[in-house]
C-alpha positions in Angstrom: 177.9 -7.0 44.6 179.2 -3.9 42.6 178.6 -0.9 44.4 177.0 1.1 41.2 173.9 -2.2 41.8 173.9 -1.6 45.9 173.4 1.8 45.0 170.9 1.5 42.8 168.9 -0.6 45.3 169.4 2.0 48.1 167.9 4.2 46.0 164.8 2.4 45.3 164.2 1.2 49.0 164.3 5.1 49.8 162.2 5.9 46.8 159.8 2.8 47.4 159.9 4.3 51.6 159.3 7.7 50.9 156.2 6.8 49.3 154.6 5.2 51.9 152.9 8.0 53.3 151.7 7.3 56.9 151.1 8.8 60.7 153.7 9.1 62.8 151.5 8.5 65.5 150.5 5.0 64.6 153.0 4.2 62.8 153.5 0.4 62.0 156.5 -1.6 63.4 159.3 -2.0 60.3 159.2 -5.1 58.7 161.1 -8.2 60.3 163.8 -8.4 57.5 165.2 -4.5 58.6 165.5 -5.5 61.8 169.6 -6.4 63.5 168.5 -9.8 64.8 166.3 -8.1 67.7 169.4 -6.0 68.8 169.1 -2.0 68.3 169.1 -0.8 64.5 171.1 2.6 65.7 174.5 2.1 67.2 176.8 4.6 68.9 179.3 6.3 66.4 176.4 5.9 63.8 175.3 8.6 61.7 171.9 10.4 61.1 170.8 12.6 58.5 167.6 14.1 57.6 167.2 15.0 54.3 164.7 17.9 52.9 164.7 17.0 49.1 164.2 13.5 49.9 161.7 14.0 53.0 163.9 11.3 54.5 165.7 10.3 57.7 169.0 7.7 56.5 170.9 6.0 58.8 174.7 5.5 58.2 177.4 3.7 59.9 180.1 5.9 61.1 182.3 5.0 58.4 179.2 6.3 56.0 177.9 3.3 54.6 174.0 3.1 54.4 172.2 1.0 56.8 168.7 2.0 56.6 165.8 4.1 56.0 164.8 5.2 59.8 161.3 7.0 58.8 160.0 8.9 55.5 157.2 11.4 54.9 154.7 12.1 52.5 155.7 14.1 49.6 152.0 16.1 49.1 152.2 16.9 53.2 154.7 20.0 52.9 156.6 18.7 56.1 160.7 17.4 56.6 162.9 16.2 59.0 164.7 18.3 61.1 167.2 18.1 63.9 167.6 14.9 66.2 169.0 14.0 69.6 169.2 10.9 71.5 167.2 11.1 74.9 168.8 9.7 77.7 165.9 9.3 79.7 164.1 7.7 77.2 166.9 5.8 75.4 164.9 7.0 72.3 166.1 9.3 68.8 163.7 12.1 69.0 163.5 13.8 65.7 161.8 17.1 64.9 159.1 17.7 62.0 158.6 20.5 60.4 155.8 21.5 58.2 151.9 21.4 58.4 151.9 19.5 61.8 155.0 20.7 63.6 156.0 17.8 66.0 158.1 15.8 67.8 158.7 11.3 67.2 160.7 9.2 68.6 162.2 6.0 67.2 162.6 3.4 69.6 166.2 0.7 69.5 163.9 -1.4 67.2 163.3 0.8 64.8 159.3 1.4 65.8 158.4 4.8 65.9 155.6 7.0 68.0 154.7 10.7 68.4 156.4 11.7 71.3 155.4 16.3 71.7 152.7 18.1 69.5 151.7 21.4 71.0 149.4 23.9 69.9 152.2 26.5 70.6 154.4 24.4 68.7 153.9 25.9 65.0 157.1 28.0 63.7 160.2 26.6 61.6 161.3 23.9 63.8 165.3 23.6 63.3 168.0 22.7 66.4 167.3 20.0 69.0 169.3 19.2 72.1 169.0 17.7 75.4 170.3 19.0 79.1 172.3 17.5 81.7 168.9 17.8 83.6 166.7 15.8 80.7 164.7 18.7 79.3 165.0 19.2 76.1 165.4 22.5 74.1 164.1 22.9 70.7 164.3 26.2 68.5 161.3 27.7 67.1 161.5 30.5 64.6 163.2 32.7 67.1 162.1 31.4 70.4 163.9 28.9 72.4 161.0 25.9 73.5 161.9 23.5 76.7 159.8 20.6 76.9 160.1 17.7 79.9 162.1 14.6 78.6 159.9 12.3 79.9 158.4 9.9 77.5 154.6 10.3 78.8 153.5 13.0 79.5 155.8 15.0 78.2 154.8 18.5 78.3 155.7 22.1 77.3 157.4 24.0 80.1 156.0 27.6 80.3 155.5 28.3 84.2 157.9 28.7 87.2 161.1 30.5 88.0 162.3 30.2 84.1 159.3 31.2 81.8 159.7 29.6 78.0 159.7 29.5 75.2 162.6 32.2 75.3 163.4 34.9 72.4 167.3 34.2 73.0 168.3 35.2 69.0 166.7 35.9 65.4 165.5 33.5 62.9 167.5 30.2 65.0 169.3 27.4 63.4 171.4 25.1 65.9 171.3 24.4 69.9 173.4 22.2 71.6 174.1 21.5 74.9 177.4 21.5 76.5 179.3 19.0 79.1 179.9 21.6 81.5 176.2 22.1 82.2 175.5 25.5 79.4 174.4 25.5 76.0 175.4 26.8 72.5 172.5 28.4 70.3 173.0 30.1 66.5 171.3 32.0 64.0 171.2 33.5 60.6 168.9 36.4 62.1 171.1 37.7 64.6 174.5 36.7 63.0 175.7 35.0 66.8 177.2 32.4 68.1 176.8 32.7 71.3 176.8 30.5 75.3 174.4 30.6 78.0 174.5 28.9 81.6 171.0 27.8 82.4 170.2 28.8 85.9 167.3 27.9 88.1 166.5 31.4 88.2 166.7 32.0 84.4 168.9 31.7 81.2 172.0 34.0 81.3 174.1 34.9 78.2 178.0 34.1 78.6 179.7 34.3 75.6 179.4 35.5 72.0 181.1 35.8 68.8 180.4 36.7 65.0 182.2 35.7 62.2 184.0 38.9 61.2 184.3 37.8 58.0 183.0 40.1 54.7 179.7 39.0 53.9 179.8 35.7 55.6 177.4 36.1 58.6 174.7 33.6 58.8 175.4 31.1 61.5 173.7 27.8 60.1 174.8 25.4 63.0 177.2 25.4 65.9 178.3 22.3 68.3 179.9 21.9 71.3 182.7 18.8 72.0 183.9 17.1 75.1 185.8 20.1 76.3 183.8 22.2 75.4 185.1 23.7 72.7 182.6 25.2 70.4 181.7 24.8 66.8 180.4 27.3 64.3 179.4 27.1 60.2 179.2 30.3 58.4 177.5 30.7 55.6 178.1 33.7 52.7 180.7 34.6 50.2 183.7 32.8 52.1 181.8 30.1 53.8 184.1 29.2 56.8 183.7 26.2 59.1 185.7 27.5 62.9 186.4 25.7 66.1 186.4 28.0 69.2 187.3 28.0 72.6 184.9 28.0 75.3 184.8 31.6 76.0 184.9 32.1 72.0 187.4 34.5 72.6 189.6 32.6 70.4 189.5 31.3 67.1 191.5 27.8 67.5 191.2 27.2 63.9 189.5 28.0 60.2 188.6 26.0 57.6 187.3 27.4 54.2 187.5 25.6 50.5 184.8 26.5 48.4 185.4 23.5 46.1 183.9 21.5 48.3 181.8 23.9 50.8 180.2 25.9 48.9 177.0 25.9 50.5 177.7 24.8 54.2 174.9 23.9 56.6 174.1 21.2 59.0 177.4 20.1 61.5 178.6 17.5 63.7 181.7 16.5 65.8 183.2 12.9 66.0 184.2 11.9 69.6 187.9 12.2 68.1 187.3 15.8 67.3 187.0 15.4 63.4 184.1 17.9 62.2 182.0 16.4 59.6 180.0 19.2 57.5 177.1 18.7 55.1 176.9 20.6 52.0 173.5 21.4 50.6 174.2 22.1 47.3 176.9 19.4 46.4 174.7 17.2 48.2 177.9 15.5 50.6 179.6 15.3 53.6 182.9 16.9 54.0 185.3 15.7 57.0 187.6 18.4 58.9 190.9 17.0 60.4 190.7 17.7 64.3 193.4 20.3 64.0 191.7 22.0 61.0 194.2 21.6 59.0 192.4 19.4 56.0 189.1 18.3 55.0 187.3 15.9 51.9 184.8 14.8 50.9 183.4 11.1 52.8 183.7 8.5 49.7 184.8 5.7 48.9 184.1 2.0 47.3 182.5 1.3 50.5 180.8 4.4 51.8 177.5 5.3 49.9 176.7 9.2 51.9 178.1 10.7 49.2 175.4 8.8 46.7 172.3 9.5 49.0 171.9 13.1 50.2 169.4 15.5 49.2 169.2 18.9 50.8 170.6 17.2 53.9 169.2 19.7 57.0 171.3 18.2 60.1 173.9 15.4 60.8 173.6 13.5 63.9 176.2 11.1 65.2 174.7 8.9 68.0 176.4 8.9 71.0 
């Protein structure tokens, strides 16, 4: 099949999905026929991208080649995907909404999908998502911090005890993420930080920071953490710059800026190799960073279709 005809039939399965509008909560199981033979529809290395324009949550290969439509909302319901991490505990994605009903779903191996956290409390812009080495999750809230139990049922919003959340860690928040050697990484385009913090069982203690330093190119819009524990940080201004840090971002291992491709940077995540992969929300594409920094381009090709499918892409997930 020529790729110009797959495309135009991913397109309509997304368009013909997005305008289903149903509940999360009851949400039917997907039809036989999307299914991988009764094995898991999500595979490690495989990528996930929520998508604002769209209202939709694709699912890629890790070479970038569509393989299905995980979940879609309604167009009339003012609400998008957000950020999305895989829980351990409950070998589920959970993937934030944001909107009229700010909550939290998860989508089973299978593909079927439940509500998973809804909270009174829970009601500002819903953006980062990650998970700790002890299961809780931490999701960022306008400019609080939440922390919610991992477990599937009940899962519940933790807000008593020797740490009190949510937490007011930085202004107007964009990523969280945890890292392997038991802290976390948190961002913002309020404060202008990048910036580390252990999590004790007394309380949450800043460790590091760092700011871009670069002339009106401050906003933060996601930072990551890898194996090492290197850290990861998208600014976002006049020279949008994408930077690997060490762990005590002290130092700058390496920048990569090219406005030709980057011009409006946002949503970030880091292969298990070390290559950075970058959305752009204005040219509507993915642009993959070398390890060392040294090069990036654009992900396309005759048999990669994320280049064809974006639309206001919000965060990039690679499942681990």
């Amino acid at each position: 099949m020529a790729k110009t005809t797959l495309r135009s039939s991913i397109l309509l399965v997304i368009g013909l999905v997005a305008l289903s509008s149903f509940s999360i909560s009851c949400a039917k199981k997907p039809e036989a026929d999307l299914l991988l033979d009764g094995n898991s529809v999500y595979s490690s290395g495989d990528i996930v991208i929520s998508n604002s324009g769209s209202r939709t949550l694709l699912l890629f290969d890790s070479k970038g080649k569509f393989k299905r439509v995980l979940s879609s909302l309604s167009h009339t319901a003012g609400e998008i995907f957000t950020s999305i991490v895989f829980n351990r505990t409950t070998k589920q994605l959970v993937v934030a909404v944001d909107g009229t009903a700010d909550r939290l779903i998860a989508i089973a191996p299978d593909g079927t999908q439940s509500l998973y956290y809804t909270d009174a409390q829970f009601s500002g812009t819903i953006r980062g998502i990650t998970q700790l080495l002890s299961g809780d999750l931490l999701i960022v809230e306008t400019s609080n911090v939440e922390r919610i139990s991992s477990a599937a049922i009940p899962t519940r919003r933790i807000t008593v005890g020797a740490q009190t959340w949510p937490k007011a860690l930085q202004t107007t928040g964009t990523g969280i993420d945890a890292m392997p050697n038991g802290n976390f990484v948190h961002c913002s385009t309020g404060s202008d930080f990048v910036r580390t913090y252990v999590d004790n069982p007394t309380g949450v203690t800043q460790v590091a920071s760092a700011v871009s330093g670069i002339a009106g190119t401050t906003d933060v819009m996601d930072c990551r953490s890898d194996a090492n524990n290197n850290i990861y940080a998208v600014f976002s201004g006049t020279t949008d710059t994408v930077r690997k840090y060490s762990t005590d971002l002290t130092t700058a291992v390496w920048s990569y800026s090219d406005l030709g491709v980057l011009s409006t940077p946002g949503p970030m995540a880091i292969r298990a190799d070390g290559r950075v992969l970058v959305a752009d929300t204005a040219f509507n594409h993915i642009v993959e960073i070398a390890a060392d920094g040294s090069s990036g381009a654009v992900l396309q090709g005759g048999d990669i279709d994320i280049d064809d499918l974006l639309n206001n892409p919000q965060f990039i997930y690679i499942i681990p």
